[in-house]
C-alpha positions as CSV (number, residue, x, y, z in Angstrom):
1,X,11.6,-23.6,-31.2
2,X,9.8,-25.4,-33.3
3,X,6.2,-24.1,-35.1
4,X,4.4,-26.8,-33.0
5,X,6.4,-25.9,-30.4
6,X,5.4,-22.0,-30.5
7,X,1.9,-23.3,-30.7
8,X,2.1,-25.6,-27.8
9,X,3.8,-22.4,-25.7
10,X,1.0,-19.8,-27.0
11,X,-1.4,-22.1,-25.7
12,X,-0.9,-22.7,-22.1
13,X,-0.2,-19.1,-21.7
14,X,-3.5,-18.1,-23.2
15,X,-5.2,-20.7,-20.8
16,X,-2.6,-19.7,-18.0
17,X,-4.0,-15.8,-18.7
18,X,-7.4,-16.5,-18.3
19,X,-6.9,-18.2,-14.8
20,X,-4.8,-15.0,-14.0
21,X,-6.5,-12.3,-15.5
22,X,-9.3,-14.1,-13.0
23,X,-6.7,-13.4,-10.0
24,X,-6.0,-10.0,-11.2
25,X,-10.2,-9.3,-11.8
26,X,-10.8,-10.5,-8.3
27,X,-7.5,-8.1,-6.7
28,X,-9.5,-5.0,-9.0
29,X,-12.9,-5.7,-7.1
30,X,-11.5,-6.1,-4.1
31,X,-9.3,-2.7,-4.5
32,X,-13.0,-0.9,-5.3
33,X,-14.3,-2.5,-2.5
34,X,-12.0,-1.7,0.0
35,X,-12.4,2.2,-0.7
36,X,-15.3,1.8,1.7
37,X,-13.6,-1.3,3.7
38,X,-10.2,-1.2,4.3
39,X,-9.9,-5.4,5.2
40,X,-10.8,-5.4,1.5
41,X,-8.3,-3.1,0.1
42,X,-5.4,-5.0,2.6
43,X,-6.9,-8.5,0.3
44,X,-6.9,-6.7,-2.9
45,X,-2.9,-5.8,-1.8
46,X,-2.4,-9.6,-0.7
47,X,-4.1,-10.5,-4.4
48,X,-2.2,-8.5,-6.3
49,X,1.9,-9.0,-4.9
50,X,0.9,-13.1,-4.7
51,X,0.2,-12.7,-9.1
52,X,3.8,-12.9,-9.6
53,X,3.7,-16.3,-7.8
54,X,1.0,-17.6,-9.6
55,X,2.3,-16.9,-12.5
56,X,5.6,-18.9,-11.4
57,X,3.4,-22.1,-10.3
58,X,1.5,-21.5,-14.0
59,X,5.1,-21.9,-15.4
60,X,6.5,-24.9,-13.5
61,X,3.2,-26.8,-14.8
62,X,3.8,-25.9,-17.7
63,X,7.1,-27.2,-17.3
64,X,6.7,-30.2,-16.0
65,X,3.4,-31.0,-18.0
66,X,3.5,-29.6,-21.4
67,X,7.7,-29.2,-21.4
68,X,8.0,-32.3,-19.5
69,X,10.0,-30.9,-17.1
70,X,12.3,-29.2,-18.9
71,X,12.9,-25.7,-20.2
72,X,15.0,-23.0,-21.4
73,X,14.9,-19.3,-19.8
74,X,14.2,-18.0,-22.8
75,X,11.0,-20.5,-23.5
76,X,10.2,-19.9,-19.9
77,X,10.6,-15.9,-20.2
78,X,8.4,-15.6,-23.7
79,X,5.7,-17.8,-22.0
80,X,5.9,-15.3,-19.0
81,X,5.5,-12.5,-21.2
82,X,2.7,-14.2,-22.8
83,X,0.9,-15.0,-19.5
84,X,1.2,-11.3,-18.0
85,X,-0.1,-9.9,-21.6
86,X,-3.0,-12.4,-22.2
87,X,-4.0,-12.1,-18.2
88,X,-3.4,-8.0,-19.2
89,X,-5.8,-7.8,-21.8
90,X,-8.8,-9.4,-19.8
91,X,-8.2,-7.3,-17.3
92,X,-8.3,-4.3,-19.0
93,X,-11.0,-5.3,-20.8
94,X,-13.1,-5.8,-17.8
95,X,-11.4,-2.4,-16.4
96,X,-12.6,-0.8,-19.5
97,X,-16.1,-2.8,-18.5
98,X,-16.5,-1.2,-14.9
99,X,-15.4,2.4,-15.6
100,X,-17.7,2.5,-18.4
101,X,-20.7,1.4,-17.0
102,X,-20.5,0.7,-13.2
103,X,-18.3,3.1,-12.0
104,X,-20.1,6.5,-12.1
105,X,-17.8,8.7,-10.5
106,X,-17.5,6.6,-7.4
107,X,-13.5,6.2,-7.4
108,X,-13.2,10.1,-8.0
109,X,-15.6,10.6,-5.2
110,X,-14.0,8.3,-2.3
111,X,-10.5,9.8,-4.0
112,X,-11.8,13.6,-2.7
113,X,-13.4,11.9,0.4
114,X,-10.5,10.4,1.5
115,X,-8.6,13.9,0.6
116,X,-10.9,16.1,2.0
117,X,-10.8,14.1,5.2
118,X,-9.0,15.9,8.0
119,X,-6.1,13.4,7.9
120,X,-6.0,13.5,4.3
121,X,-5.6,17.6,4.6
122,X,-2.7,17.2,7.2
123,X,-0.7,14.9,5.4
124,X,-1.1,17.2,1.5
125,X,-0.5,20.4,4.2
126,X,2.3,18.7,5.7
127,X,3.9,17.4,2.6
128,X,3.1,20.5,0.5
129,X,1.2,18.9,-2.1
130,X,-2.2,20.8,-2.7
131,X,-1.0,21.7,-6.3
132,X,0.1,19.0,-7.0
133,X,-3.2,16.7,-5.4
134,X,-5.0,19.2,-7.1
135,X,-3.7,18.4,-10.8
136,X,-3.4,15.2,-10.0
137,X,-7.8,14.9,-9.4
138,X,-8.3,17.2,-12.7
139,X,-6.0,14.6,-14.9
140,X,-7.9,11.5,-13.0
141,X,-11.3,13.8,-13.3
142,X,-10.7,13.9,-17.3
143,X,-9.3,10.3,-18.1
144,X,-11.9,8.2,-19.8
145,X,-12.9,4.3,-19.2
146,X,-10.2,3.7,-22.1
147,X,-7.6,5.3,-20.7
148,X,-7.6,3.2,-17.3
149,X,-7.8,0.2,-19.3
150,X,-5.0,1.4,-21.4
151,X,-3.0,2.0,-18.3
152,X,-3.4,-1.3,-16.6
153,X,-2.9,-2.8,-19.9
154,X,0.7,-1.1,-20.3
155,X,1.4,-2.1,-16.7
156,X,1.0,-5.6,-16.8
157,X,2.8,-5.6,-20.2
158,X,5.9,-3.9,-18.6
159,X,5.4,-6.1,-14.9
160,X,5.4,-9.2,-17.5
161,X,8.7,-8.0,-18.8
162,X,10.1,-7.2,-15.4
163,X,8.8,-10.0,-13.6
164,X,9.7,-12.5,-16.0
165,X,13.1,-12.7,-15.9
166,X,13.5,-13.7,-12.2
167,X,10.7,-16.2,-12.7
168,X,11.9,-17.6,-15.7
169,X,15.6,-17.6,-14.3
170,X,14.5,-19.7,-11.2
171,X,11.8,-21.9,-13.2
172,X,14.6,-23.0,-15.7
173,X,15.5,-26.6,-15.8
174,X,17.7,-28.1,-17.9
175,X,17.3,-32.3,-16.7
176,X,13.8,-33.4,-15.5
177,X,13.7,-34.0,-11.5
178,X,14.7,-37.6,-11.0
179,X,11.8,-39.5,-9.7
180,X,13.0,-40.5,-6.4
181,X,13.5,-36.6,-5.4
182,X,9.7,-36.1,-5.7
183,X,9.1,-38.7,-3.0
């Protein structure tokens, strides 16, 4: 790979990230929203599982615009990676954003709502988790707006990783589509 070419890659994957970091930002809000309405949360699920084929219809543009129409796996797996970690760190920025300043204890409160609820107490008693749900609201109770954006931030590094080598594997091309075939 050429300089230019590392360029050219770096690039669309910065612009690429911004459109999903958007994606991803929209999936968060609707995942806060839906602790209250649960229509909300099931979008913010639909959101977040269609990412991984956004990020594949980001690639095949890039592709078949900037690449013109062809491209390696391993061009096509480092712009992946790229994607997920530019897209990564807007989202944790904007993480960081809501835990520090708009948040107020509003996830840890619907958390113990949701637990102290009487089907949220069957299910820990049933399972045998009160320890466990117990340490589990003390660590979340402690972590500060840095340390969720840190987390998301590690997890869409690592998804990136995971889930670019199946999208770059099927996004490869070695010969541009013949004209006709588009037709």
């Amino acid at each position: 790979m050429t300089p230019q070419e590392y360029v050219q890659l770096k690039a669309f994957a910065r612009q690429d990230g911004v459109l999903l970091a958007l994606l991803l930002i929209g999936g968060f809000a609707l995942y806060i929203s839906g602790l209250t309405n649960p229509i909300l949360g099931v979008m913010a699920m639909i959101v977040i599982l269609s990412s991984p084929f956004y990020a594949a219809s980001r690639l095949r543009h890039f592709r078949d615009y900037g690449r013109e129409g062809i491209i390696s796996f391993s061009r096509s797996y480092a712009y992946t990676i790229l994607l997920f970690f530019y897209a990564g760190v807007l989202l944790a920025i904007a993480v960081y954003l809501y835990f520090a300043f708009l948040d107020k204890g509003f996830l840890l409160s619907k958390m113990m709502e949701i637990l102290q609820s009487p089907e949220g107490k069957q299910a820990i008693q049933t399972y045998g988790l009160g320890a466990q749900m117990d340490e589990n609201i003390r660590f979340i109770s402690e972590m500060r707006p840095i340390d969720f954006a840190l987390n998301i931030l590690t997890i869409n590094i690592i998804s990136g990783l995971f889930l670019g080598l199946p999208i770059a594997a099927i996004m490869q091309r070695s010969k541009p589509e013949s004209s006709n075939s588009k037709l």
